[in-house]
N, C-alpha and C positions, 0 to 999 in steps of 0.2 A: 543466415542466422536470424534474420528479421528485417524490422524497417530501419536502423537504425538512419537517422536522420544528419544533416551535417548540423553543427552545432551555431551557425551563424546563419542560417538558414532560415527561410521562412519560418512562422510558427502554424501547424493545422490549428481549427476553432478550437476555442475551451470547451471544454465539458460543462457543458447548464444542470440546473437541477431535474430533467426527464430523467440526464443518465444512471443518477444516484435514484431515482425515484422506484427502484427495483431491487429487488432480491440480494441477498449479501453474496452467495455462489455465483448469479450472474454478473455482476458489476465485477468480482472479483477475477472472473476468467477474462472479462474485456477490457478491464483495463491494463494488461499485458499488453502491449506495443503503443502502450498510449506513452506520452511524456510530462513529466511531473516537470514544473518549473517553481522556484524556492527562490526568488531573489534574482541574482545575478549565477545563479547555476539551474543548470537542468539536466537530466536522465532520463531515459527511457525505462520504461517501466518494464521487469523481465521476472519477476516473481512477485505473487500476492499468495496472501490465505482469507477465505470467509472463515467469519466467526458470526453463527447466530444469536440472535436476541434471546429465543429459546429453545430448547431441548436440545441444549449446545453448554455438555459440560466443562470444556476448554475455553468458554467464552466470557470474558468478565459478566456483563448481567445475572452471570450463572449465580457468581457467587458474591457478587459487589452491587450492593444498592446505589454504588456513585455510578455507575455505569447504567443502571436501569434507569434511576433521573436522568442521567446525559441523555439518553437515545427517545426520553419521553417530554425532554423541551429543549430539542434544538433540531434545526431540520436538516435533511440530506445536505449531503455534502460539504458537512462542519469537520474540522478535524478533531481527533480524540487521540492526545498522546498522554503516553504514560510510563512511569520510572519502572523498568525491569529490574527486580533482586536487587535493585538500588545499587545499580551499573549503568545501562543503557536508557535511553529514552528512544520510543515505538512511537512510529507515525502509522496513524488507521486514517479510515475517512468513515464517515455514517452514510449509512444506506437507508432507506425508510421504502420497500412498495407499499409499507399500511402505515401513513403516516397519524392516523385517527386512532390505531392502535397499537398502541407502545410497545407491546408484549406480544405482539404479530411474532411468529417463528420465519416470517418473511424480512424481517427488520435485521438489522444487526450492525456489526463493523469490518473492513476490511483492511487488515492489515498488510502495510506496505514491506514487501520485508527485501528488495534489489532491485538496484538499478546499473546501465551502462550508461556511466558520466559522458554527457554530452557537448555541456560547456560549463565552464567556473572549476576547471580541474585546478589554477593553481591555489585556489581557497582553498579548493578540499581536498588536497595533498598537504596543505598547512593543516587543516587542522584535524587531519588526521595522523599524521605526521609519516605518513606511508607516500613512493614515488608512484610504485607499481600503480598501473589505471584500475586493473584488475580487483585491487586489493583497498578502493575508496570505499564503492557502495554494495558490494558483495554480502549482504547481510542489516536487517533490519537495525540495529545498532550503530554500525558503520555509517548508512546513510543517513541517519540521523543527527551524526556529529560531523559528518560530511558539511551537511547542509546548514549545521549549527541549530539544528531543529531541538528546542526546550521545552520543557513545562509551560513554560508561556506565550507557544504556539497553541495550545489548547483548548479549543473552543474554536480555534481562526475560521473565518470564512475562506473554503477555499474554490467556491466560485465566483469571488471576486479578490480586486486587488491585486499585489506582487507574488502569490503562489496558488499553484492551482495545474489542476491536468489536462492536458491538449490532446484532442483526438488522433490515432491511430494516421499515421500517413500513407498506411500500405495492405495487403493481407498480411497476416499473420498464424504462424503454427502453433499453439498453444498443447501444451501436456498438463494431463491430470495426477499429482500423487497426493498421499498424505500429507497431514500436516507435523513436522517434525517442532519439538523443543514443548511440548505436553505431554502427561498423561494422561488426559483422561478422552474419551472422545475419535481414538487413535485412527481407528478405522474411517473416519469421515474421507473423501478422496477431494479434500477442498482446500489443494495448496497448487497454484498453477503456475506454469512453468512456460519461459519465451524456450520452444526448442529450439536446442543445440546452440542454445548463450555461456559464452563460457563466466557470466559477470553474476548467474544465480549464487547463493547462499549454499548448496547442495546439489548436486545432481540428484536427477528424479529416480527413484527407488526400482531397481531391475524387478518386472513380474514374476511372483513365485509360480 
């Protein structure tokens, strides 16, 4: 299924600012087997989506100027969360490979949308109020109230400090499909997948 890692375990390095310093589709496909740490909980990171800076209708800059300033004064690997339909709050991270230019079609955000809870399950069995492991971070919303991640994680540095992501311990199989819960944009294949994790958000879309 992947690397999943034991939870009391060493940690591999953090992720510095090279890794973020690239592409939103690349950071988005590598960072699948990495491990996100938030506190006293961590996951493995088993689905992402890119979302471009530009020519990227599904993507806040598209259509939100608070999201074009965000990504044009704060650098890689800051995080950007934000209230869904005023339900969920979304953990992305920024991406910058043209950090001199704001509105680069290289720049963008990636959104964290599952994980496979690694350590801090009985938190996040509290406050999720769910036993199943399955049923924590399965979904960009979930791991967000999993981890108790708010509005005023927004802005965090998350290469440094108590959260942040650890590099990959192992190879890993990564799948390509769409990105699901948009319309507009639909066809982009920029939503990536730990294969054959049963802790993603959705199964990858069967080829027509």
């Amino acid at each position: 299924m992947g690397v999943s890692g034991p939870p009391d375990g060493p940690l591999t390095p953090r992720l510095g600012p090279a890794f973020f310093a690239r592409d939103a589709v690349t950071c988005a496909r590598e960072l699948v087997g990495c491990t996100l740490v938030w506190g006293e909980c961590a996951g493995l990171v088993v689905e992402t989506e890119a979302y471009a800076a530009v020519g990227d209708e599904a993507a806040h800059p598209h259509f939100r100027p608070g999201a074009r300033r965000f990504i044009a004064e704060n650098a890689a690997g800051t995080a950007y969360v934000y209230f869904s339909y005023g339900v969920h709050w979304m953990l992305n991270v920024l991406v910058k490979a043209e950090p001199d230019a704001p509105a680069s079609p290289r720049n963008g955000i990636v959104l964290i949308r599952a994980l496979e809870p690694l350590a801090g399950l009985g938190q996040m069995r509290e406050r999720r109020g769910r036993e199943g492991v399955r049923e924590l971070c399965s979904g960009p919303g979930k791991l967000a109230q999993a981890l108790a991640i708010t509005g005023g994680d927004h802005c965090r540095d998350l290469l440094s400090g108590p959260a942040g992501f650890h590099a990959r311990s192992g190879r890993v199989r990564v799948e390509a499909d769409v990105r699901i819960g948009i319309s507009r944009s639909v066809e982009l294949p920029w939503r990536f997948l730990l294969a054959g994790s049963p802790f993603v958000s959705a199964k990858k879309r069967p080829a027509r």
